[in-house]
C-alpha positions as CSV (number, residue, x, y, z in Angstrom):
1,X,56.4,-70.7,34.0
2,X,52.7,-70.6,34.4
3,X,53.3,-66.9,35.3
4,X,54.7,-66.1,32.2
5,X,52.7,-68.2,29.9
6,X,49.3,-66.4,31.4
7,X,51.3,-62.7,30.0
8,X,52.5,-63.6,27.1
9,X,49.0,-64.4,26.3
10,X,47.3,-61.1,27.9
11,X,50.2,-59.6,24.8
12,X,48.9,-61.8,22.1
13,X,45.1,-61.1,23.2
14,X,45.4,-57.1,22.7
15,X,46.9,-58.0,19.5
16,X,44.0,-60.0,18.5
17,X,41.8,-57.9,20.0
18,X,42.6,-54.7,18.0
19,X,42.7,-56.3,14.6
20,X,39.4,-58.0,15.3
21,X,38.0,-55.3,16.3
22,X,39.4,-53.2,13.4
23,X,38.0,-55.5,10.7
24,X,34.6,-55.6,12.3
25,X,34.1,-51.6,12.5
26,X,35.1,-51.7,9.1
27,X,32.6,-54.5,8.0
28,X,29.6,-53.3,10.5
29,X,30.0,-49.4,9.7
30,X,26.9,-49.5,6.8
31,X,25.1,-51.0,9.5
32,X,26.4,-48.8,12.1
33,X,25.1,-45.9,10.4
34,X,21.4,-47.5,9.6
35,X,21.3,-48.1,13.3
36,X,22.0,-44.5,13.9
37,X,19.4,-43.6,11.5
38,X,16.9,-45.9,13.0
39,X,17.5,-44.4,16.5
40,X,17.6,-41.1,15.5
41,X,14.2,-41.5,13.6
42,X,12.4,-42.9,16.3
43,X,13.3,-40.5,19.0
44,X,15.6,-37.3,18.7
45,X,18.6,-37.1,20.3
46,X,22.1,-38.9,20.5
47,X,23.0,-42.3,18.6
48,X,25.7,-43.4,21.6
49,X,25.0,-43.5,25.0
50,X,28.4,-43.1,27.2
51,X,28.9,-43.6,30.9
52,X,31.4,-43.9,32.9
53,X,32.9,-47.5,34.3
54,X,35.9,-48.7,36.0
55,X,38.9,-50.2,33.8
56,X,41.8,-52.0,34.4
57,X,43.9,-51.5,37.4
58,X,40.7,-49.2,38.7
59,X,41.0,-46.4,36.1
60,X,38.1,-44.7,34.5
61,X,36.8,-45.1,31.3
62,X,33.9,-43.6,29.0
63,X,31.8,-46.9,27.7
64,X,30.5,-46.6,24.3
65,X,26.8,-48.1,23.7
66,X,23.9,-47.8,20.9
67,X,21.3,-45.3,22.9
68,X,18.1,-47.5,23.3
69,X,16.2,-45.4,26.0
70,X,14.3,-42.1,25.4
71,X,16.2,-38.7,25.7
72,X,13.8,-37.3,28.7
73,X,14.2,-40.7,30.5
74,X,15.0,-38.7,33.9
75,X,11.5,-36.6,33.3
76,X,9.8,-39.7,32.6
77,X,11.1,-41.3,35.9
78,X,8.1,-41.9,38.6
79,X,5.8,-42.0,35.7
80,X,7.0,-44.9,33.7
81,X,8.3,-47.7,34.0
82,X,12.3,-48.6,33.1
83,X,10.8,-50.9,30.2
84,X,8.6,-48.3,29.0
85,X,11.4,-46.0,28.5
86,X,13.1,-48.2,26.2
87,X,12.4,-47.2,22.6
88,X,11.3,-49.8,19.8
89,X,14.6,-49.7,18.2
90,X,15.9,-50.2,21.9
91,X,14.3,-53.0,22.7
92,X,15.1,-55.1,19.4
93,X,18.7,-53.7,19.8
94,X,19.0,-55.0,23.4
95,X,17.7,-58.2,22.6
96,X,19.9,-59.0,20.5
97,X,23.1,-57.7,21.9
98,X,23.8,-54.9,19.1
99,X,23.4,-52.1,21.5
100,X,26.9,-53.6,22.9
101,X,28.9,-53.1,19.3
102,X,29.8,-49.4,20.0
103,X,32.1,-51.3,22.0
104,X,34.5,-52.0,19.4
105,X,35.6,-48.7,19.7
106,X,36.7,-49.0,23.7
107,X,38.3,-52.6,22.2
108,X,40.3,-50.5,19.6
109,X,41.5,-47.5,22.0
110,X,42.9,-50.2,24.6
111,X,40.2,-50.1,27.0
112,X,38.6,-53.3,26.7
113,X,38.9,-56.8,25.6
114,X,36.1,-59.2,23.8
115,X,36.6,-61.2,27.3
116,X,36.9,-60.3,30.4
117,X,34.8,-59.1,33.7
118,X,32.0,-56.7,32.4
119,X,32.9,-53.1,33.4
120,X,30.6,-51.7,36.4
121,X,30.1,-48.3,36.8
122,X,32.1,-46.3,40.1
123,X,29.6,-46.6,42.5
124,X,30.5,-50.4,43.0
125,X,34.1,-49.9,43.6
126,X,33.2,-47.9,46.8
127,X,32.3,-51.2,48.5
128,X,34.6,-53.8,47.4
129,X,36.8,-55.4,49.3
130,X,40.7,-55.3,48.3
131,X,39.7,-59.0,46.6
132,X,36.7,-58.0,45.0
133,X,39.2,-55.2,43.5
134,X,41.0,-57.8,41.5
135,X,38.4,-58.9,39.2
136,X,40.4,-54.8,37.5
137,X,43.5,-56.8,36.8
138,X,42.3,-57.4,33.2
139,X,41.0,-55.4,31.1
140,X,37.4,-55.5,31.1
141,X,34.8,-57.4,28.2
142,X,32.3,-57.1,26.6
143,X,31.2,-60.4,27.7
144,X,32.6,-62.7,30.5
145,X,32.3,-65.8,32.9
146,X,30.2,-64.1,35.0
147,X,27.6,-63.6,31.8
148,X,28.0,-67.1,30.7
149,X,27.5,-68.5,34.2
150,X,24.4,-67.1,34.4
151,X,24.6,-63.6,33.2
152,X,22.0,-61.3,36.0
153,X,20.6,-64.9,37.3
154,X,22.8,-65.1,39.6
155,X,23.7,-62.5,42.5
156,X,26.5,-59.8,42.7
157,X,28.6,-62.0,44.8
158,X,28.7,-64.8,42.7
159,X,29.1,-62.4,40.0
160,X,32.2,-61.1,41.3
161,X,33.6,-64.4,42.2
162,X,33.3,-65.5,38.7
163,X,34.9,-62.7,37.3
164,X,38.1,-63.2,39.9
165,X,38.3,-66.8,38.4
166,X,39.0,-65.6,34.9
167,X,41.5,-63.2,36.5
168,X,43.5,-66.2,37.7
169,X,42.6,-68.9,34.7
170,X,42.8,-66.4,31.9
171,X,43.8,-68.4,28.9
172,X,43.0,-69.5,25.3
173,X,41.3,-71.9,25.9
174,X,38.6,-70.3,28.3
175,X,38.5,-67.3,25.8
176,X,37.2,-69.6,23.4
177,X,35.2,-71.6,25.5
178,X,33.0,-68.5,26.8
179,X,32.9,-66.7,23.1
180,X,31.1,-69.8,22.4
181,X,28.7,-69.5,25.3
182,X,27.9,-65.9,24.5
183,X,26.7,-67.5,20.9
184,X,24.6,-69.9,22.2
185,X,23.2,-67.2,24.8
186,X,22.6,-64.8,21.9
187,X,19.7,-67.6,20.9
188,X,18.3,-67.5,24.2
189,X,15.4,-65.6,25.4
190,X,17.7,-63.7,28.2
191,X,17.4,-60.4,29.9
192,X,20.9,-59.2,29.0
193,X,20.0,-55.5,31.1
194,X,20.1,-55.2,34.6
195,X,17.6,-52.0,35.5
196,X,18.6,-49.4,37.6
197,X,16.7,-50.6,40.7
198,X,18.5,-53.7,40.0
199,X,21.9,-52.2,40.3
200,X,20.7,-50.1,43.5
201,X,19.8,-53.3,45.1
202,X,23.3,-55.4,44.1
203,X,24.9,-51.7,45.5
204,X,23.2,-51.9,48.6
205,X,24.1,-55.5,49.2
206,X,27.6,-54.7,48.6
207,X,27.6,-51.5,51.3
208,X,25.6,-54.2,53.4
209,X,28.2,-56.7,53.4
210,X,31.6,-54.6,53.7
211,X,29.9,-52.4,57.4
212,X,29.2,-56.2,58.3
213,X,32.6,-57.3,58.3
């Protein structure tokens, strides 16, 4: 029964999910397109920033995000640091959350969920173990348990640990409790990125753990 009553819901949660996100593109898109302007002002180049991550069940997906680092970021490497190539308009728009709204759009085409386990890029999946593979049996979030519980406080295994216990509670109730969290963490001084040497190390810790066992 519990079986049942835990898919019925992961139904009713797409539903909500694509007329939430529906009515909020429509509502945000003046402000979508000041952002755009404010970004493209700034520093030349594209508004979104796409990449690829894993999905449910392990498929591939392109992850929409409001560009907040400069375009020659990859010349710049060795000579700046990763905060210093984050724009103005980057910076405020990480820090509060906004670069994240793009989202909406991988909500609306079915490829995420408001909660769930953040989607990680590939590189990750090449380590897991068949457990660790689970936390793809939902759709991914924009935020999750994982964030909530301590967001990148905490270390990758914990991480994915956290995200395999929403897997197996998914329900209303916890859906509510952690869009609550996410508001309070939104008035938080919090470093919602993780930089790149960050997710080299949390990689490496991975490789290091699957040769050891």
């Amino acid at each position: 029964m519990k079986k049942v009553l835990r898919n019925i819901y992961i139904v009713v949660k797409r539903i909500i999910d694509t007329v939430l996100a529906s009515v909020l593109l429509i509502v945000l898109f003046i402000p979508f397109i000041i952002i755009g302007i404010a970004i493209k002002i700034e520093d030349k180049g594209p508004v979104f920033y796409t990449q690829d991550r894993v999905g449910k069940n392990l498929k591939l997906f392109k992850i929409y995000k409001f560009r907040s680092m400069k375009t020659n970021r990859k010349e710049l490497e060795g000579n700046m640091s990763h905060e210093e190539m984050v724009t103005k308009v980057g910076k405020f728009i990480r820090k509060t959350s906004i670069d994240e709204l793009p989202q909406l759009i991988n909500i609306l085409k079915g490829e995420m969920s408001f909660i769930g386990p953040r989607p990680w890029i590939p590189e990750y999946y090449e380590f897991f173990t068949e457990e660790q593979k689970r936390r793809s049996e939902v759709l991914p979030g924009i935020s999750g348990l994982a964030q909530v519980k301590g967001r990148n406080k905490i270390n990758i295994f914990k991480k994915i640990n956290y995200d395999i216990e929403y897997v197996d509670k998914i329900s209303p109730l916890m859906d509510i409790k952690i869009i609550f969290l996410t508001i309070k963490q939104l008035f938080e001084k919090d470093e919602a990125e993780i930089a790149e040497s960050g997710i080299k190390e949390e990689i490496q810790q991975l490789r290091i753990s699957k040769e050891n066992n």
